[in-house]
Backbone as CSV, one residue per row, in Angstrom:
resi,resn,N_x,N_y,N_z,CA_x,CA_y,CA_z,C_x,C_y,C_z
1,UNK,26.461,38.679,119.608,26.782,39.976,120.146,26.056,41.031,119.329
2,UNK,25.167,41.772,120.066,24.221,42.944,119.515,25.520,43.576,119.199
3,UNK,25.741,44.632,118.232,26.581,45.639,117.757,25.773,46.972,116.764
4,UNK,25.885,48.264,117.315,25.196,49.174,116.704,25.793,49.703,115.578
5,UNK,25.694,50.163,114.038,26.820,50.901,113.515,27.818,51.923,114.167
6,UNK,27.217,52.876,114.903,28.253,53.457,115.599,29.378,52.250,116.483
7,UNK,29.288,51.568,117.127,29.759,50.504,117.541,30.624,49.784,116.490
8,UNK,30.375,49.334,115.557,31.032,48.910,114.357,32.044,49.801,114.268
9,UNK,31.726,51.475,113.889,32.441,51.999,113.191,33.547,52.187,114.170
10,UNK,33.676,52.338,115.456,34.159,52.520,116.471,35.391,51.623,116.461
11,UNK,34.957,50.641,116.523,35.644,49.370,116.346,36.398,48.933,115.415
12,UNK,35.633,49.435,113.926,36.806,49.675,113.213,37.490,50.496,112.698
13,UNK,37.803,51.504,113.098,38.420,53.297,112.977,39.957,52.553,114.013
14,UNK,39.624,51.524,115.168,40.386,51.395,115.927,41.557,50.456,115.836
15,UNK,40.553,49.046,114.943,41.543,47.681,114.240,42.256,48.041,113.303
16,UNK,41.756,49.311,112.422,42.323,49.221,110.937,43.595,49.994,111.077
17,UNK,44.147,49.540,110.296,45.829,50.212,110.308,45.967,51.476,109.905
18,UNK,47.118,51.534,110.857,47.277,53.415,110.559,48.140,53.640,109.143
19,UNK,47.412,54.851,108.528,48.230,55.055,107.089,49.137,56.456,107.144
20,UNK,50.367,56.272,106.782,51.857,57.472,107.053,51.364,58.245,105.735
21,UNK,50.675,59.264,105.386,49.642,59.605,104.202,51.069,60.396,103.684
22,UNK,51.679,61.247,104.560,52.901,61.654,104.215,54.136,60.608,103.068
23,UNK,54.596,59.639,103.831,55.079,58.655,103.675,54.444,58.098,102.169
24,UNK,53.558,57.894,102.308,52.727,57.192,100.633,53.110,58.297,100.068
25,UNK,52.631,59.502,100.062,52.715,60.632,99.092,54.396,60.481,98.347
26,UNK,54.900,60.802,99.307,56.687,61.083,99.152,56.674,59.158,97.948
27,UNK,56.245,58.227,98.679,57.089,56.888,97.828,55.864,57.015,96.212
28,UNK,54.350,57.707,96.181,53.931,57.727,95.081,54.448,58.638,94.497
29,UNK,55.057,59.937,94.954,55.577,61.029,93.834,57.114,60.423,93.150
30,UNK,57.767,59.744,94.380,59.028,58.908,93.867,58.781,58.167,92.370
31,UNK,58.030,57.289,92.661,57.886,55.930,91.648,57.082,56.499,90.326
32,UNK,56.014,57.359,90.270,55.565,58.040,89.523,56.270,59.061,88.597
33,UNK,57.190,60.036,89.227,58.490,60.404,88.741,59.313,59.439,88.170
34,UNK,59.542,58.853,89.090,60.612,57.993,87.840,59.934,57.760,86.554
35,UNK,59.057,56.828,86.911,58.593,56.308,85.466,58.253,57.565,84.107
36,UNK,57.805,58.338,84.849,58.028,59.837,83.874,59.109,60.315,83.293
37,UNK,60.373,60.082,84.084,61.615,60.527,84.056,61.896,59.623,82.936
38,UNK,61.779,58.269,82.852,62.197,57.258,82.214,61.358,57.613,80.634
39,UNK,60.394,57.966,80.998,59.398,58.348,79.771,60.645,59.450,79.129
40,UNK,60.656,60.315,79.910,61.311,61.581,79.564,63.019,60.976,78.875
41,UNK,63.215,60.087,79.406,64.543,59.858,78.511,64.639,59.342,77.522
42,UNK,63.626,58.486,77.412,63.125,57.895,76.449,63.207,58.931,75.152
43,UNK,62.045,59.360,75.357,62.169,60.953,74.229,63.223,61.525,73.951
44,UNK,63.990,61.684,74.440,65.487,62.174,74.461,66.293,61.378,73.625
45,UNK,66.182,60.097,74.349,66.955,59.061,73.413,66.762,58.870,72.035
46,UNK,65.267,58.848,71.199,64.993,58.541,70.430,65.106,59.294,69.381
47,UNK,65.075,61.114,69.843,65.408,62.354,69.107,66.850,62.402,68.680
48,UNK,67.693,61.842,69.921,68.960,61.903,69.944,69.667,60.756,69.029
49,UNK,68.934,59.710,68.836,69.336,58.465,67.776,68.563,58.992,66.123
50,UNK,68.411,60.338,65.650,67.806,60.463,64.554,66.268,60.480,64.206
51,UNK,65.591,59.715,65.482,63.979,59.701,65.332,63.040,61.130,65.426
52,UNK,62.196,61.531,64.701,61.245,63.101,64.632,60.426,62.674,65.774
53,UNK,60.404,64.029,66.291,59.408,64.219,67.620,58.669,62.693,67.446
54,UNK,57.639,62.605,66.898,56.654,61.157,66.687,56.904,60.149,66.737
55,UNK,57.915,60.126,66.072,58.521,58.637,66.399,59.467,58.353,67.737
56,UNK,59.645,58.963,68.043,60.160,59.218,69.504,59.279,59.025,70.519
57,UNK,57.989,59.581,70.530,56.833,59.610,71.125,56.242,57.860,71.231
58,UNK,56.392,57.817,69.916,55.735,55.972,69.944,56.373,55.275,70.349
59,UNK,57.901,55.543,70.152,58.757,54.167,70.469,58.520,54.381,71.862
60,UNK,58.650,56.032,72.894,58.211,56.154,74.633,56.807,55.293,74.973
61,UNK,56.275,55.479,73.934,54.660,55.185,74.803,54.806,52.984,74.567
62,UNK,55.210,52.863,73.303,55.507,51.056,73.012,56.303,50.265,74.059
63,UNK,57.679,51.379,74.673,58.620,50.861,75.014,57.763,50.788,76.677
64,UNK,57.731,52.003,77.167,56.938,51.985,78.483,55.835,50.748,78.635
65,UNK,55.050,50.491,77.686,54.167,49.386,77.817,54.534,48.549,77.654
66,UNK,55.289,47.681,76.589,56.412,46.742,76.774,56.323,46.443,78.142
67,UNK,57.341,47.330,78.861,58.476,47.410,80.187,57.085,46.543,81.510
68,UNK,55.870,47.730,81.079,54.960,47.317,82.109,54.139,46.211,81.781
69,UNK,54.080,45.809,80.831,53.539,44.254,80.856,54.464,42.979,81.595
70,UNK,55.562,43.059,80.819,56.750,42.661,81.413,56.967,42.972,82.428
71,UNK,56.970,43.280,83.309,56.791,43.372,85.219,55.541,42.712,85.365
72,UNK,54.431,43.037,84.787,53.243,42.592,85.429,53.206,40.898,85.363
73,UNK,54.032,40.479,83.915,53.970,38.738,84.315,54.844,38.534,84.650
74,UNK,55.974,39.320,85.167,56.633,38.536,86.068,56.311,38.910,87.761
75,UNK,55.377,39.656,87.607,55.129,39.492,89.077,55.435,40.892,89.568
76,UNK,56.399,41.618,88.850,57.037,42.570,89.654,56.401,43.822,89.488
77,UNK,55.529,44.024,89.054,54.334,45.510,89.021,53.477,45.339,90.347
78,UNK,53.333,44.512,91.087,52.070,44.360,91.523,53.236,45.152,93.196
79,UNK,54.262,43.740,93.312,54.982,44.644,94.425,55.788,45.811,94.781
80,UNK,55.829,46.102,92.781,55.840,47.751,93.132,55.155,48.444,93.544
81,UNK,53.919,48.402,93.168,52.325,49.247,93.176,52.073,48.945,94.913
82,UNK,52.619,47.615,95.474,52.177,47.858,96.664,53.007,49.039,97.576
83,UNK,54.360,49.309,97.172,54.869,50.050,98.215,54.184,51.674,97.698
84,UNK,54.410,51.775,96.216,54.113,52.846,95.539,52.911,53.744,95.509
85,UNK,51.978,52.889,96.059,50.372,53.021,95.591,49.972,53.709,94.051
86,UNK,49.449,54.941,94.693,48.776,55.346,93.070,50.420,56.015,91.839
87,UNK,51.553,55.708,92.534,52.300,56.496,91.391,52.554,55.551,90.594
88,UNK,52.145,54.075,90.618,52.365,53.234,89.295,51.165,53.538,88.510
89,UNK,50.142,54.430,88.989,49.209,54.258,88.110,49.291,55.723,86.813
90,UNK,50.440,55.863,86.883,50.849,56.580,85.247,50.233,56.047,84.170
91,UNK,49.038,57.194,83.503,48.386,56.188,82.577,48.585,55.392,81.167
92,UNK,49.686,55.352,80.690,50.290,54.347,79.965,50.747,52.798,80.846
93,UNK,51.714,52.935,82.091,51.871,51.723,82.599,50.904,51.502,83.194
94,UNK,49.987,52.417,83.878,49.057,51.702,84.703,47.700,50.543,83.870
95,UNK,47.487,51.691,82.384,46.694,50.807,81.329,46.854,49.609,81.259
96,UNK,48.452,49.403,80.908,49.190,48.401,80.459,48.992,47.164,81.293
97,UNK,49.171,47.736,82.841,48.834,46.363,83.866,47.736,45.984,83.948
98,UNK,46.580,47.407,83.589,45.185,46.772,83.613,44.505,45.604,82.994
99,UNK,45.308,45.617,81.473,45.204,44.762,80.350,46.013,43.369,80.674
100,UNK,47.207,43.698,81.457,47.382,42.400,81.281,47.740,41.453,82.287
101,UNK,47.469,42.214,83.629,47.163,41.430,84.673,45.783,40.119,84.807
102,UNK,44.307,40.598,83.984,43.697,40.070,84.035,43.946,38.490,82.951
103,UNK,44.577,38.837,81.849,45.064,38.692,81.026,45.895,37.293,81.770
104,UNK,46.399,37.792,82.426,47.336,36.111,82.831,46.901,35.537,83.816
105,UNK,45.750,36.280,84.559,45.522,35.376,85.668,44.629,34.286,85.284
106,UNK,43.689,34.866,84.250,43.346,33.899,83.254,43.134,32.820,82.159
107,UNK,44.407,33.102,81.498,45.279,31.779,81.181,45.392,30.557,81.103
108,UNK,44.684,30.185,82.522,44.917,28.642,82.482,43.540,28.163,81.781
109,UNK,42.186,29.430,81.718,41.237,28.987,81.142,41.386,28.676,79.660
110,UNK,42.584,28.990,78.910,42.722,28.985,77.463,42.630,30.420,76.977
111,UNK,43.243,30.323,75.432,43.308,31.729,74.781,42.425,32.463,74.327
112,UNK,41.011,31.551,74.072,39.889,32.485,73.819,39.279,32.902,75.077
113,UNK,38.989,32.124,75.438,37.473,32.453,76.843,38.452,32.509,78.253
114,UNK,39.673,32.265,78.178,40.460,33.051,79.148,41.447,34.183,79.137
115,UNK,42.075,34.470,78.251,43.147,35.384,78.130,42.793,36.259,76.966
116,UNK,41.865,36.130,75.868,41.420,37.003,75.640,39.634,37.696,75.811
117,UNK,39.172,36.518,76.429,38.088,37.441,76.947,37.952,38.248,78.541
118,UNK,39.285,37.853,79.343,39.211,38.327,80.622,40.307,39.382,80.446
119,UNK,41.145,39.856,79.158,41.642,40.961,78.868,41.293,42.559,79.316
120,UNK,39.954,42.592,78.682,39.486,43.576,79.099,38.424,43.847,80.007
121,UNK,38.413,43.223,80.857,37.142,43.043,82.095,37.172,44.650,82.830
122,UNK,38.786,44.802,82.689,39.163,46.493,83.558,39.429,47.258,82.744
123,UNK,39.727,46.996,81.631,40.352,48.010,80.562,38.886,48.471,79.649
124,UNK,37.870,47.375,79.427,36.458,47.863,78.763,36.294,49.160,79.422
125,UNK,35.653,48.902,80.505,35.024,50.148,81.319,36.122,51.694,81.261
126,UNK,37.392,51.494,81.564,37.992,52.314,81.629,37.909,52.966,79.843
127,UNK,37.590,52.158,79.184,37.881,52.709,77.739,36.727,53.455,77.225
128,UNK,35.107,52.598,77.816,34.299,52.909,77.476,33.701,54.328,78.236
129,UNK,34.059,54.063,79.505,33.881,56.048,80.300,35.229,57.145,79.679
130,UNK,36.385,56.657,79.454,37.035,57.455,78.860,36.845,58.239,77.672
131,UNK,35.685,57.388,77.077,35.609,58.254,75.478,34.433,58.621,75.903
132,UNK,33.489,58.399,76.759,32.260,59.241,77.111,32.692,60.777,77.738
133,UNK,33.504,60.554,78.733,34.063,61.642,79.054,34.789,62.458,78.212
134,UNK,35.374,62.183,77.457,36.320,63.086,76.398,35.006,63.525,75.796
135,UNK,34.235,63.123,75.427,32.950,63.555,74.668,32.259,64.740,75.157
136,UNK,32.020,63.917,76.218,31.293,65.446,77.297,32.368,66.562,77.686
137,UNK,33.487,66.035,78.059,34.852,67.473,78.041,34.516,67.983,76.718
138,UNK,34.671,67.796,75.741,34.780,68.099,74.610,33.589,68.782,74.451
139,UNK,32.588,68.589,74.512,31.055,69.669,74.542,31.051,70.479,75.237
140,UNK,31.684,70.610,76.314,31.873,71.708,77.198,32.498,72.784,76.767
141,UNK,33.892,72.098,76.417,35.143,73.193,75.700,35.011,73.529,74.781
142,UNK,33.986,72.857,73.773,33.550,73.695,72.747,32.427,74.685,72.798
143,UNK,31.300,74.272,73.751,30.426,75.508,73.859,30.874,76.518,74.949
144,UNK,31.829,76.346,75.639,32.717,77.727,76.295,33.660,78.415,75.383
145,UNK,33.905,77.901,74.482,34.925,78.588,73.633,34.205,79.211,72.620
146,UNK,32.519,78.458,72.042,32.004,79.355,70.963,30.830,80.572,71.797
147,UNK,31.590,80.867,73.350,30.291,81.522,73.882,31.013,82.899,73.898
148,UNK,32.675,82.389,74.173,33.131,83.247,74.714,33.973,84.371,73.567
């Protein structure tokens, strides 16, 4: 069957499923909130048990990653993230699954050349444009700030 791209695209604008953009928004601001909220009590809790701002801060950011590794091997990050879409991707838990989703699917290859070299297959890149970018933000905000 000859098929033109317009034809293609036609065809598939028509098969592909309709998305409730509303609907996602409302369940990513839900799930994203929470986990913030949870962040946020966190802090609370830790000030409130005697801990200084900082240490409060670490035990939120340890405990949150903890929590999200722990979903991710048991399975249960992934079918959150499906109803949730981008609000699991809070960037502490979302890091967290990046690291260690690959991390177990790999596993059965062994602990060197599977679980810790397929660790960072998603987390490299994200680490390695993250500090390029902070770099270049950072040259920016400093030569706007020594212009101005």
């Amino acid at each position: 069957m000859d098929m033109t791209v317009k034809d293609y695209n036609t065809l598939s604008r028509k098969l592909a499923p309709r998305s409730h953009v509303a609907v996602d928004c409302a369940k990513a601001f839900a799930v994203g909130g929470s986990i913030c909220a949870l962040g946020q009590l966190l802090l609370f809790g830790g000030e409130a048990l005697g801990l200084g701002e900082k240490e409060s801060a670490l035990v939120c950011t340890l405990t949150l990653i903890l929590l999200s590794a722990l979903l991710t091997g048991f399975g249960l990050y992934d079918k959150i993230a499906k109803h949730a879409g981008a609000g699991t991707l809070v960037p502490i838990t979302g890091f967290a699954n990046a690291i260690t989703a690959p991390a177990i699917e790999f596993k059965t290859e062994g602990y060197v050349l599977g679980l810790g070299a397929k660790m960072f297959t998603i987390a490299g890149p994200v680490i390695v444009y993250g500090v390029a970018a902070s770099m270049i933000y950072g040259m920016i905000y400093w030569v706007l700030t020594t212009m101005l």
